[in-house]
C-alpha positions in Angstrom: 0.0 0.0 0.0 1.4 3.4 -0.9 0.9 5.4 1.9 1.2 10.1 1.3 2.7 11.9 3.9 0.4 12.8 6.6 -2.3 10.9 5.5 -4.2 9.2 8.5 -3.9 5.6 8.1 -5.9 4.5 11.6 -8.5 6.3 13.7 -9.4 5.6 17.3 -13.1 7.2 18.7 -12.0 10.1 21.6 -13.2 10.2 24.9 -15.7 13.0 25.6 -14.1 16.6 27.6 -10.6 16.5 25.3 -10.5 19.7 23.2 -7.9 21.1 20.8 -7.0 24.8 22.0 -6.3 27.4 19.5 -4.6 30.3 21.0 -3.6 33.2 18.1 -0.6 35.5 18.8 -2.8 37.8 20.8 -3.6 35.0 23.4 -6.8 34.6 22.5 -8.2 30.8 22.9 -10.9 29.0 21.1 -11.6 25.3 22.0 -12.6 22.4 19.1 -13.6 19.8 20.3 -11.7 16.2 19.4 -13.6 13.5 18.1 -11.0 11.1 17.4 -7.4 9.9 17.6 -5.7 9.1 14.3 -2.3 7.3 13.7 -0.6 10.0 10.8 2.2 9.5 8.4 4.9 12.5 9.7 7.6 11.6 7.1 9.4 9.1 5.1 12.4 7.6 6.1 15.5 6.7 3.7 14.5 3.4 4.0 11.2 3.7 2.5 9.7 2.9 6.2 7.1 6.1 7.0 7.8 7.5 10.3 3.8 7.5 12.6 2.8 9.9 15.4 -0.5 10.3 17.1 -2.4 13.2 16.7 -5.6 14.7 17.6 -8.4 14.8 15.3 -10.8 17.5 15.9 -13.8 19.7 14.4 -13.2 23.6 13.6 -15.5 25.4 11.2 -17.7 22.4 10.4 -14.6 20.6 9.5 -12.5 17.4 10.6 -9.0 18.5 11.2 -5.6 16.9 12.2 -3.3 19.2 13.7 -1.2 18.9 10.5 -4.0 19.8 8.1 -4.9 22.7 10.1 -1.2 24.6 9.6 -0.8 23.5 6.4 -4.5 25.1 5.5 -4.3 28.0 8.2 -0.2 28.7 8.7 1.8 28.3 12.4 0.6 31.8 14.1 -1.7 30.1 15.9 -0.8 27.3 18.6 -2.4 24.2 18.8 -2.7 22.6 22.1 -4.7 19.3 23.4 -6.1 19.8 26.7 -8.8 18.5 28.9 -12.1 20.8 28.7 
């Protein structure tokens, strides 16, 4: 299976109260909450072998979001944070 780089390849349902916290450069927060836990590609090593990590999946905007969706779409100003609502 060909696998793109950060492309979820496994999804795990989240326990209810876990939010991703958006704080812009002002300091202002805004929580989403997260709905799931997916298993992402994070890069490619020379091997071939793709490199995993865990991140949040969350909804923003009426949109499902991993954390490295959301920068790529929206840039790094803002700071992403998981914490317990």
């Amino acid at each position: 299976m060909n696998i793109s780089l950060h492309c979820p390849v496994s999804l795990a349902p989240a326990q209810p109260g876990w939010v991703v916290r958006d704080t812009d450069p002002e300091g202002v927060g805004i929580d989403y909450p997260i709905v799931a836990w997916a298993v992402v590609t994070l890069g490619i090593e020379e091997d071939g072998s793709k490199g995993t990590g865990i991140q949040p999946v969350f909804i923003a905007d009426g949109e499902t979001w991993t954390t490295v969706e959301w920068h790529a779409a929206n840039g790094y100003d803002h700071n992403l944070s998981v914490a317990e609502s």
